[in-house]
Backbone and ligand atoms as CSV (ligand in chain L), in Angstrom:
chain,resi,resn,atom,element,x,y,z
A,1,UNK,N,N,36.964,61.510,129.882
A,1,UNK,CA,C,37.759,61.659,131.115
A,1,UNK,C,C,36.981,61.098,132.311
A,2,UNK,N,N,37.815,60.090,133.284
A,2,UNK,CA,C,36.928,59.777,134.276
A,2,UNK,C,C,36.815,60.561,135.577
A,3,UNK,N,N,35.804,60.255,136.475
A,3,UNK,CA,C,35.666,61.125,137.935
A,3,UNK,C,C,36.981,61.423,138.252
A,4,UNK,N,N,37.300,60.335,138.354
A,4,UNK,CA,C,38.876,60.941,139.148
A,4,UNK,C,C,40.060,61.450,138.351
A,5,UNK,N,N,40.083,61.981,137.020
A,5,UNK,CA,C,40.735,62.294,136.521
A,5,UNK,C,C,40.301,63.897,136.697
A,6,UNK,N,N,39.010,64.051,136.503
A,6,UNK,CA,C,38.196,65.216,136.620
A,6,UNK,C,C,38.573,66.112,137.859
A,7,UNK,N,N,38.519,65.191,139.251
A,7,UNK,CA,C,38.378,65.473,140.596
A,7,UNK,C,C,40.151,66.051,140.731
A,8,UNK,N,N,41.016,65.298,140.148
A,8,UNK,CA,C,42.475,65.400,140.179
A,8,UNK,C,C,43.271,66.589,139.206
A,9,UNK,N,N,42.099,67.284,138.366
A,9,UNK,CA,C,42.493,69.012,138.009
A,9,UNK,C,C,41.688,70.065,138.967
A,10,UNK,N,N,40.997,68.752,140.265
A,10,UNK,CA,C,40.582,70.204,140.738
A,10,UNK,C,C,41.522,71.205,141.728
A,11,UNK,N,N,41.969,71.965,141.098
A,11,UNK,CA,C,43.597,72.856,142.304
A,11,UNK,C,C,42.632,73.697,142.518
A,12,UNK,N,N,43.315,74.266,143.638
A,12,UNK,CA,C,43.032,75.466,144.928
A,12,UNK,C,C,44.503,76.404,144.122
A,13,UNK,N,N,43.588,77.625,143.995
A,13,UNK,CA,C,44.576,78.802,143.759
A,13,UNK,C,C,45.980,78.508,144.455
A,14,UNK,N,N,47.139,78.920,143.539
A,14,UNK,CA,C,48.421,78.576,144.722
A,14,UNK,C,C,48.669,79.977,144.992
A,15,UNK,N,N,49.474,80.289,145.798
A,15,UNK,CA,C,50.108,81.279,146.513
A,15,UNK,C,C,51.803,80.721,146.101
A,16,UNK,N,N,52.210,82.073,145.261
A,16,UNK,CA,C,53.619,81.480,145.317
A,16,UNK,C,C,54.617,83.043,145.265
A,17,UNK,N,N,55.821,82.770,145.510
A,17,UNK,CA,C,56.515,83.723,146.250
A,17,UNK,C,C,57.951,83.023,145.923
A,18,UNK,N,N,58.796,84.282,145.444
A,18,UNK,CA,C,60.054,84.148,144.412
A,18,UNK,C,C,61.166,84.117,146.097
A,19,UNK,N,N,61.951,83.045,146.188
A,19,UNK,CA,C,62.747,83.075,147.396
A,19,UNK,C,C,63.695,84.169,147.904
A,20,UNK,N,N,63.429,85.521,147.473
A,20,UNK,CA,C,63.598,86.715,147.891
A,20,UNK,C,C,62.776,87.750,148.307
A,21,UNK,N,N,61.323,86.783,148.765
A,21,UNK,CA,C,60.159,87.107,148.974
A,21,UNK,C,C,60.224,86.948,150.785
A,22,UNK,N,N,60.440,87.936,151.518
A,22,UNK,CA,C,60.107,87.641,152.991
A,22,UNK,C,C,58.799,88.135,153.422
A,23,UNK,N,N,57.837,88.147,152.654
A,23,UNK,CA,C,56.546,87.796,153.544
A,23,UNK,C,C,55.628,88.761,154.040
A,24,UNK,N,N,56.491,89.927,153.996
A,24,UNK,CA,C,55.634,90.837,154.726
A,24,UNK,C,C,56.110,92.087,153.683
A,25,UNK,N,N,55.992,91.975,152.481
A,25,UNK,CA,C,55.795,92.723,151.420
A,25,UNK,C,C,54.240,92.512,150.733
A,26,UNK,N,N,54.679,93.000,149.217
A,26,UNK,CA,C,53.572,93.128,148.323
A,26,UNK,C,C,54.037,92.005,146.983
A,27,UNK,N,N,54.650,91.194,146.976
A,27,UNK,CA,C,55.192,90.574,146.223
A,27,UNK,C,C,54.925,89.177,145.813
A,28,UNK,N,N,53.650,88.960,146.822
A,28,UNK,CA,C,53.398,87.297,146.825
A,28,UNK,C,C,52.382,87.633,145.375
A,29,UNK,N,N,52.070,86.481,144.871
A,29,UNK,CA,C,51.760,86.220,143.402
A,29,UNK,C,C,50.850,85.346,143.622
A,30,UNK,N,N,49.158,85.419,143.529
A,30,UNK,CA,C,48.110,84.513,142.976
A,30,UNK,C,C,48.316,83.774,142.067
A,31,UNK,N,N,48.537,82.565,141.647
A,31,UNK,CA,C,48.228,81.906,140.598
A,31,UNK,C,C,46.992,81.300,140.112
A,32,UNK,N,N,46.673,81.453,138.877
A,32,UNK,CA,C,45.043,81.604,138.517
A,32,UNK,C,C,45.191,80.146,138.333
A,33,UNK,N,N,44.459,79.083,138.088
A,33,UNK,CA,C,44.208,77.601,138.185
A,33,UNK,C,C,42.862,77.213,137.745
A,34,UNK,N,N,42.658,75.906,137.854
A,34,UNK,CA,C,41.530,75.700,136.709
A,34,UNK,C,C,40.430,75.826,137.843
A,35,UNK,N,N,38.968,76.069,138.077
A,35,UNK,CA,C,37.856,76.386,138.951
A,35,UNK,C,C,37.620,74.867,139.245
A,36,UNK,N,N,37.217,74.254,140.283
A,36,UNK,CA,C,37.067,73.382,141.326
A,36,UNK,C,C,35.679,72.607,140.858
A,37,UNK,N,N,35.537,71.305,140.409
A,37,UNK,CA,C,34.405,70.621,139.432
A,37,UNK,C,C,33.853,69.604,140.262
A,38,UNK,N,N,34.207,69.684,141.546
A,38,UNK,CA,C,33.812,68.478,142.169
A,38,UNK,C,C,32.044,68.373,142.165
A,39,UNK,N,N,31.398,67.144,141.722
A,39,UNK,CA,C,30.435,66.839,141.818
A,39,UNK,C,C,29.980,66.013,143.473
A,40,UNK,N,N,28.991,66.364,144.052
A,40,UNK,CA,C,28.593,66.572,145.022
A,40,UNK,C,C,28.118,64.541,144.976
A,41,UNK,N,N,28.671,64.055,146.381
A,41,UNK,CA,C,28.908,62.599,146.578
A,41,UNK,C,C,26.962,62.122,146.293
A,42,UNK,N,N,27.220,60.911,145.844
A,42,UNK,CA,C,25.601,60.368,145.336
A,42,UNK,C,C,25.419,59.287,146.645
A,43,UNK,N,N,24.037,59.034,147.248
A,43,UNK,CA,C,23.723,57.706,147.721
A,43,UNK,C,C,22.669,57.089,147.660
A,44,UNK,N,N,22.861,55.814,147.952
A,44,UNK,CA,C,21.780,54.812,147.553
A,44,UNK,C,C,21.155,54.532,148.606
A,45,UNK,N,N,19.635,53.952,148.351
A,45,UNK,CA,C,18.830,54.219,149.035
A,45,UNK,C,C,18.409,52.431,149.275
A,46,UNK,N,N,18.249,52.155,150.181
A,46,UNK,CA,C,18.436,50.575,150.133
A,46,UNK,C,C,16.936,50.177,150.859
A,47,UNK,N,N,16.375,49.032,150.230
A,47,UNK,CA,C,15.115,48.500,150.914
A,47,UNK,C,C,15.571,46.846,151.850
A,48,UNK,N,N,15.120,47.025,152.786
A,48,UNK,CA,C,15.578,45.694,153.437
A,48,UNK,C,C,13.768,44.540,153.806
A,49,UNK,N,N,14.065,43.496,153.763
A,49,UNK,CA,C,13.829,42.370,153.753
A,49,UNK,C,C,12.895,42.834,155.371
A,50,UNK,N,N,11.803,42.005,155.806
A,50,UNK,CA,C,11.355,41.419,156.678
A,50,UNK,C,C,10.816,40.353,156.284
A,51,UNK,N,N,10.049,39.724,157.323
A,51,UNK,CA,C,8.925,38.440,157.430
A,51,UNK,C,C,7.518,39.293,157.824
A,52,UNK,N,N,7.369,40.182,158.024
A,52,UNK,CA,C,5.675,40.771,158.522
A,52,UNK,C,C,5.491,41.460,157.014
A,53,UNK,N,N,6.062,42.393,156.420
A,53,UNK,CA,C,5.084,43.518,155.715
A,53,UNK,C,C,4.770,42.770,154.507
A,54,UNK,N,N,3.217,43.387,153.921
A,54,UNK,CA,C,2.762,42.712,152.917
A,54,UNK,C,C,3.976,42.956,151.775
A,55,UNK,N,N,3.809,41.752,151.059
A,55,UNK,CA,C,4.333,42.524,149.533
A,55,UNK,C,C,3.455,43.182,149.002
A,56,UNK,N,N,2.144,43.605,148.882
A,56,UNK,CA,C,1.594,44.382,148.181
A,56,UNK,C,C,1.882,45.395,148.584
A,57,UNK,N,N,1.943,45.820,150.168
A,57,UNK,CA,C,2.515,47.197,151.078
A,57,UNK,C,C,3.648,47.853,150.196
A,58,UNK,N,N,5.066,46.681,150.109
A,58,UNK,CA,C,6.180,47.315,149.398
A,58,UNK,C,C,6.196,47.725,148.207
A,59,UNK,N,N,4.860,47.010,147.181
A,59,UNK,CA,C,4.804,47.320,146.025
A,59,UNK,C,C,4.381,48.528,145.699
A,60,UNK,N,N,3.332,49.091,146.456
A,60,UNK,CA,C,2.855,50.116,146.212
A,60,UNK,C,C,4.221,51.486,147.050
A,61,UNK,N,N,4.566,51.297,147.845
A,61,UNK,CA,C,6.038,51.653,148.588
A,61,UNK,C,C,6.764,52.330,147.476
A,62,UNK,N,N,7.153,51.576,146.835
A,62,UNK,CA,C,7.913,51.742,145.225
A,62,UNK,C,C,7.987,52.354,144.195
A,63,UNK,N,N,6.433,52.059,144.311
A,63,UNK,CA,C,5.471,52.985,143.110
A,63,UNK,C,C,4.862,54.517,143.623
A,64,UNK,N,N,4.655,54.740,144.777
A,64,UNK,CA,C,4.463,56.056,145.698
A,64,UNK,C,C,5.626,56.754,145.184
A,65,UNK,N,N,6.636,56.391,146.380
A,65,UNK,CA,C,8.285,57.212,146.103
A,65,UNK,C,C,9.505,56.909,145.581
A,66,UNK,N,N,9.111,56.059,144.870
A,66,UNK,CA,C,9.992,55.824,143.444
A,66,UNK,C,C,10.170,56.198,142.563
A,67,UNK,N,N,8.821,55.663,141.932
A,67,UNK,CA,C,8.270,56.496,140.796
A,67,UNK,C,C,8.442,55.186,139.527
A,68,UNK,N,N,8.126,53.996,140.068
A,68,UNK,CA,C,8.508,53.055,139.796
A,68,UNK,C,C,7.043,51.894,139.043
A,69,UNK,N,N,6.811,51.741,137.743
A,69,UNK,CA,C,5.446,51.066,137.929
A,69,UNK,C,C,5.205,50.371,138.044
A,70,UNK,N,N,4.105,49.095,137.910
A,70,UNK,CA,C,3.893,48.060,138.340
A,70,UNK,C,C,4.781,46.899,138.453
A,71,UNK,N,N,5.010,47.016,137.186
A,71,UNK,CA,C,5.928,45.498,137.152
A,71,UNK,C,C,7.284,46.046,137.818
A,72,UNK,N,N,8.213,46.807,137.499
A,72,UNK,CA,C,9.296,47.367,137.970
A,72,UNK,C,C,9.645,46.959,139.449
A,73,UNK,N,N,8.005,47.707,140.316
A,73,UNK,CA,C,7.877,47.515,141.589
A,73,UNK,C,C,8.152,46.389,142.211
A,74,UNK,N,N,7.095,45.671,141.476
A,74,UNK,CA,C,7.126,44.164,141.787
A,74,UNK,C,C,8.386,43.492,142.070
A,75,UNK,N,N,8.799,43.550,140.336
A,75,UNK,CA,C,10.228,43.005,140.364
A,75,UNK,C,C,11.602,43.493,141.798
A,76,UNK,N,N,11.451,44.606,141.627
A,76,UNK,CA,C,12.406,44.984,143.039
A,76,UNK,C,C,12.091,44.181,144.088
A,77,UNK,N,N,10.212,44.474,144.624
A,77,UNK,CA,C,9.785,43.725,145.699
A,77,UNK,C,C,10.049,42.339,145.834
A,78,UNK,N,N,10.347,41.453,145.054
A,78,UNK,CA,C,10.677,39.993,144.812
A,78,UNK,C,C,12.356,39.913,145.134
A,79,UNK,N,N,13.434,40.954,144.202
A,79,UNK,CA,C,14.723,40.847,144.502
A,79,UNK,C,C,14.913,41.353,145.899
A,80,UNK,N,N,14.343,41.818,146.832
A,80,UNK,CA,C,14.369,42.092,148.504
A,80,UNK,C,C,14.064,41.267,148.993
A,81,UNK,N,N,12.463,40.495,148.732
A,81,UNK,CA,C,12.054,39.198,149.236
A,81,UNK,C,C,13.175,38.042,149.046
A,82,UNK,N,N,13.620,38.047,148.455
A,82,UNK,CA,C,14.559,36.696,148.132
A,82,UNK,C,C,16.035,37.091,148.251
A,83,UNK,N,N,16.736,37.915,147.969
A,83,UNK,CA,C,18.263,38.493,148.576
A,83,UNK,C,C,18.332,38.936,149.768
A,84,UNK,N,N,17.414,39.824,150.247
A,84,UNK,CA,C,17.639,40.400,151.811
A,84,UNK,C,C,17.382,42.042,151.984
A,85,UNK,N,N,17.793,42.675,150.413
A,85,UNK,CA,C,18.341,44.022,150.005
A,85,UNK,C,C,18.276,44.472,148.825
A,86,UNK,N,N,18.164,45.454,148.605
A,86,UNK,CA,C,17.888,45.916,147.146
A,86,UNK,C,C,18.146,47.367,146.709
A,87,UNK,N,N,18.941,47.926,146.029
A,87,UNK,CA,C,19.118,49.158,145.798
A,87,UNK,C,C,18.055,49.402,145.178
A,88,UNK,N,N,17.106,51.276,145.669
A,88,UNK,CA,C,16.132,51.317,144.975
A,88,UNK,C,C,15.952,52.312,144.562
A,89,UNK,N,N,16.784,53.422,144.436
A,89,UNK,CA,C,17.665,54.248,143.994
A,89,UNK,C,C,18.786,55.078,144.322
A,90,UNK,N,N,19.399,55.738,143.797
A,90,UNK,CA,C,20.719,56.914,143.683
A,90,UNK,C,C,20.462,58.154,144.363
A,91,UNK,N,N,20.779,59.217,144.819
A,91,UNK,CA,C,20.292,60.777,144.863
A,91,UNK,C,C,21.201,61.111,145.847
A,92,UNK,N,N,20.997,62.338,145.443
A,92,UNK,CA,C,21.989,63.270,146.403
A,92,UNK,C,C,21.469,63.297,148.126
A,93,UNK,N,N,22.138,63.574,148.533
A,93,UNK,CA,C,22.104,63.334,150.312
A,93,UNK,C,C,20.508,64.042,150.487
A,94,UNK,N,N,20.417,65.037,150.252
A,94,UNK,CA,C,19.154,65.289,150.654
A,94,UNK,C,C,17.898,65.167,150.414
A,95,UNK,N,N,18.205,64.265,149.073
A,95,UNK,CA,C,16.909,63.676,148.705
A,95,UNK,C,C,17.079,61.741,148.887
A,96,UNK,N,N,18.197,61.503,149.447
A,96,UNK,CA,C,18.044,60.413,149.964
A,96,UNK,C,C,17.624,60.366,151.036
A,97,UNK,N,N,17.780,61.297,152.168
A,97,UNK,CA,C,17.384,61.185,153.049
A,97,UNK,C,C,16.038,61.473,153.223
A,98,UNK,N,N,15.417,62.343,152.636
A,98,UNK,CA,C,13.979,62.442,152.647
A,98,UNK,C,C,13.219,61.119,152.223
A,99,UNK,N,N,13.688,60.543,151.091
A,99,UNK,CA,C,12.949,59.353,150.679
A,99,UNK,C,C,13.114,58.309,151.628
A,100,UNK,N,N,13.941,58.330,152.561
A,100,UNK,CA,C,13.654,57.554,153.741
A,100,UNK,C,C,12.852,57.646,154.777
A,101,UNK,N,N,13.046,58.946,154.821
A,101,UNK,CA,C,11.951,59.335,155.858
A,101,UNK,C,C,10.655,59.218,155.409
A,102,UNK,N,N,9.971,59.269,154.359
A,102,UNK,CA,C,9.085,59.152,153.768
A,102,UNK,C,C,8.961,57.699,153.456
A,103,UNK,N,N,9.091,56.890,153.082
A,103,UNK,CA,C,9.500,54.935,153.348
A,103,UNK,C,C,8.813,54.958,154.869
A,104,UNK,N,N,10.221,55.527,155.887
A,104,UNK,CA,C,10.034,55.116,157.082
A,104,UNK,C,C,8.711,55.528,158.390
A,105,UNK,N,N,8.303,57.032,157.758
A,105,UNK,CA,C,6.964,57.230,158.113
A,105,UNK,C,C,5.873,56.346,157.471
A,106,UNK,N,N,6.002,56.576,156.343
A,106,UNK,CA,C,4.401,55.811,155.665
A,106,UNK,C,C,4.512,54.288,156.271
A,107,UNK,N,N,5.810,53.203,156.762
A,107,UNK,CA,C,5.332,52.304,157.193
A,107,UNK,C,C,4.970,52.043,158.576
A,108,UNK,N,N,5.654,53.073,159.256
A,108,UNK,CA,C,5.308,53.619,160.396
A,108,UNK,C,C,3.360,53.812,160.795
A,109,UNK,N,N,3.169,54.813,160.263
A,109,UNK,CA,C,1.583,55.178,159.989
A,109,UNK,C,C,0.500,53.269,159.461
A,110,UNK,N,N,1.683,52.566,159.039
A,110,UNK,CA,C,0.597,51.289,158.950
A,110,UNK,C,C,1.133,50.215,159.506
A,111,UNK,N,N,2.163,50.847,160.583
A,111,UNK,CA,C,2.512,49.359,161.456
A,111,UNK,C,C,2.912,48.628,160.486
A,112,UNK,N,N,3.710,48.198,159.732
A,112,UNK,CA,C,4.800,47.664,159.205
A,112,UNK,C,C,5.891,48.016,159.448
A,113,UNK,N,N,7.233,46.660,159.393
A,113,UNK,CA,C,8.098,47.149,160.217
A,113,UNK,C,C,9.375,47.117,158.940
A,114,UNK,N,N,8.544,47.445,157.939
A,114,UNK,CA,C,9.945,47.812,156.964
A,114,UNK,C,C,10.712,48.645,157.341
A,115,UNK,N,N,12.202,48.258,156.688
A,115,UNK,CA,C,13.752,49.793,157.122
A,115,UNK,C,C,13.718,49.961,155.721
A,116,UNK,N,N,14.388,50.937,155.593
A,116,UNK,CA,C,14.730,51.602,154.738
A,116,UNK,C,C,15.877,52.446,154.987
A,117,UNK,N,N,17.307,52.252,154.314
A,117,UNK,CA,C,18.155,53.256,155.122
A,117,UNK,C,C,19.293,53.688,153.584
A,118,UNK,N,N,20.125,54.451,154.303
A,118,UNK,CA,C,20.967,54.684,152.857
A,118,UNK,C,C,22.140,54.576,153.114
A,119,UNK,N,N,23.099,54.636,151.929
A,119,UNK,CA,C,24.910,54.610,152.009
A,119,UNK,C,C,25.040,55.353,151.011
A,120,UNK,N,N,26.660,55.794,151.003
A,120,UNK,CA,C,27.161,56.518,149.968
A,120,UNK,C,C,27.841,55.575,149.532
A,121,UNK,N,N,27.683,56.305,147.822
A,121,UNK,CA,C,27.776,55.316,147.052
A,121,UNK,C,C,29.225,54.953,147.047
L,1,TYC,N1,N,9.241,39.174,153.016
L,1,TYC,C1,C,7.954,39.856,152.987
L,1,TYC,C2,C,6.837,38.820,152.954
L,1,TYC,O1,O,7.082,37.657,152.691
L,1,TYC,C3,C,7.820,40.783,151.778
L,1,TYC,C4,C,8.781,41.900,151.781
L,1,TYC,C5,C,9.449,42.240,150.619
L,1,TYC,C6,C,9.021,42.653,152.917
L,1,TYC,C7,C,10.340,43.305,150.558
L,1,TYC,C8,C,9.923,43.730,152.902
L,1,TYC,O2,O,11.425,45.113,151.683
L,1,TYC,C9,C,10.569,44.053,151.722
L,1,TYC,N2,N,5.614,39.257,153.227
Protein backbone atom coordinates (compact mmCIF):
# COMPACT_ATOMS: atom_id res chain seq x y z
CA UNK A 1 0.00 0.00 0.00
CA UNK A 2 1.37 3.41 -0.86
CA UNK A 3 1.79 6.77 1.44
CA UNK A 4 -1.12 8.06 0.15
CA UNK A 5 -3.24 5.29 0.19
CA UNK A 6 -2.12 4.86 3.87
CA UNK A 7 -2.58 8.75 4.65
CA UNK A 8 -6.27 8.43 2.84
CA UNK A 9 -7.65 5.70 5.74
CA UNK A 10 -6.53 8.17 8.02
CA UNK A 11 -10.43 9.34 9.41
CA UNK A 12 -11.11 11.49 12.39
CA UNK A 13 -13.82 9.83 14.58
CA UNK A 14 -17.28 10.89 12.95
CA UNK A 15 -20.01 12.25 14.97
CA UNK A 16 -23.23 11.11 13.52
CA UNK A 17 -26.84 11.72 14.49
CA UNK A 18 -30.15 9.91 13.14
CA UNK A 19 -32.31 13.08 11.54
CA UNK A 20 -34.59 12.99 14.53
CA UNK A 21 -31.67 13.93 16.47
CA UNK A 22 -32.04 17.81 17.59
CA UNK A 23 -28.88 18.26 19.28
CA UNK A 24 -29.35 18.92 22.57
CA UNK A 25 -30.10 15.35 23.68
CA UNK A 26 -28.09 12.19 24.48
CA UNK A 27 -28.42 10.56 21.19
CA UNK A 28 -25.48 11.65 19.07
CA UNK A 29 -23.38 8.42 18.24
CA UNK A 30 -19.33 8.20 18.14
CA UNK A 31 -18.26 6.28 15.38
CA UNK A 32 -15.13 4.21 16.09
CA UNK A 33 -12.72 4.52 12.78
CA UNK A 34 -9.43 3.32 11.94
CA UNK A 35 -6.47 5.35 14.41
CA UNK A 36 -4.65 8.16 12.41
CA UNK A 37 -1.00 6.69 10.72
CA UNK A 38 0.28 9.73 9.47
CA UNK A 39 4.04 9.58 9.32
CA UNK A 40 5.68 12.75 10.34
CA UNK A 41 6.93 14.93 6.88
CA UNK A 42 10.92 14.00 6.04
CA UNK A 43 13.60 16.75 4.78
CA UNK A 44 16.56 17.02 2.95
CA UNK A 45 19.42 18.52 3.86
CA UNK A 46 21.21 20.18 0.92
CA UNK A 47 25.04 21.23 0.54
CA UNK A 48 25.64 24.18 -1.78
CA UNK A 49 28.57 25.00 -4.00
CA UNK A 50 31.07 27.99 -3.39
CA UNK A 51 34.47 29.16 -4.95
CA UNK A 52 36.43 29.80 -1.36
CA UNK A 53 35.98 26.58 0.92
CA UNK A 54 38.57 23.90 0.71
CA UNK A 55 37.38 20.62 -0.63
CA UNK A 56 39.18 18.94 1.95
CA UNK A 57 37.05 21.36 4.56
CA UNK A 58 33.75 19.75 2.90
CA UNK A 59 35.17 16.39 2.94
CA UNK A 60 35.79 16.09 6.28
CA UNK A 61 32.15 18.25 6.73
CA UNK A 62 30.57 14.95 5.52
CA UNK A 63 32.39 12.61 7.31
CA UNK A 64 31.93 14.65 10.88
CA UNK A 65 27.96 14.94 10.42
CA UNK A 66 27.09 12.57 8.06
CA UNK A 67 28.52 9.82 8.95
CA UNK A 68 29.75 9.39 5.61
CA UNK A 69 33.45 7.81 4.79
CA UNK A 70 36.07 8.67 2.79
CA UNK A 71 35.32 7.96 -0.54
CA UNK A 72 31.44 8.53 -0.11
CA UNK A 73 32.50 12.05 1.17
CA UNK A 74 34.54 12.77 -1.51
CA UNK A 75 32.25 11.61 -4.04
CA UNK A 76 29.33 13.97 -2.74
CA UNK A 77 32.10 16.75 -2.38
CA UNK A 78 32.85 16.50 -6.24
CA UNK A 79 28.83 16.13 -7.18
CA UNK A 80 28.45 19.87 -5.29
CA UNK A 81 31.71 21.02 -6.83
CA UNK A 82 30.50 20.38 -10.28
CA UNK A 83 26.36 20.60 -10.11
CA UNK A 84 26.00 23.47 -7.64
CA UNK A 85 23.97 21.12 -4.95
CA UNK A 86 23.75 17.98 -3.51
CA UNK A 87 21.37 16.15 -1.31
CA UNK A 88 23.26 14.93 1.73
CA UNK A 89 20.71 13.52 3.58
CA UNK A 90 16.86 12.84 4.68
CA UNK A 91 15.61 13.37 8.51
CA UNK A 92 12.98 14.52 10.29
CA UNK A 93 12.65 18.37 10.91
CA UNK A 94 14.53 18.33 13.93
CA UNK A 95 17.33 16.62 13.10
CA UNK A 96 17.56 18.42 9.89
CA UNK A 97 17.70 21.32 11.34
CA UNK A 98 20.31 20.66 13.80
CA UNK A 99 22.61 19.20 11.14
CA UNK A 100 22.55 22.52 9.71
CA UNK A 101 23.27 24.29 12.34
CA UNK A 102 26.06 22.20 13.03
CA UNK A 103 27.42 22.48 9.00
CA UNK A 104 26.68 26.14 9.52
CA UNK A 105 28.56 26.76 12.84
CA UNK A 106 31.60 24.52 12.24
CA UNK A 107 32.10 26.62 8.94
CA UNK A 108 31.43 29.56 10.63
CA UNK A 109 34.22 28.84 13.50
CA UNK A 110 36.75 28.42 10.24
CA UNK A 111 35.67 31.24 8.11
CA UNK A 112 34.38 29.34 5.30
CA UNK A 113 31.54 30.49 3.65
CA UNK A 114 29.74 27.21 2.98
CA UNK A 115 25.45 27.12 3.22
CA UNK A 116 23.94 24.49 4.08
CA UNK A 117 20.12 24.67 4.22
CA UNK A 118 17.09 22.26 4.00
CA UNK A 119 13.57 21.51 2.18
CA UNK A 120 10.84 19.23 2.66
CA UNK A 121 10.91 16.56 0.87
N1 LIG B 1 34.10 24.70 -5.11
C1 LIG B 1 34.99 24.53 -3.98
C2 LIG B 1 36.44 24.65 -4.45
O1 LIG B 1 36.70 24.58 -5.64
C3 LIG B 1 34.80 23.19 -3.27
C4 LIG B 1 33.46 23.03 -2.66
C5 LIG B 1 32.77 21.84 -2.81
C6 LIG B 1 32.88 24.03 -1.91
C7 LIG B 1 31.53 21.62 -2.23
C8 LIG B 1 31.62 23.86 -1.31
O2 LIG B 1 29.75 22.46 -0.88
C9 LIG B 1 30.96 22.66 -1.47
N2 LIG B 1 37.36 24.82 -3.52
Amino acid sequence: MSQAQKNSRDLSAALVMSSSDDDDGDSSVVVETRPKTKRPPLYKVLLLNDDYTPMEFVVAVLERFFGMNHAQAFEIMLTVHKKGVAVVGVFSHEIAETKVAQVMDFARQHQHPLQCTMEKE
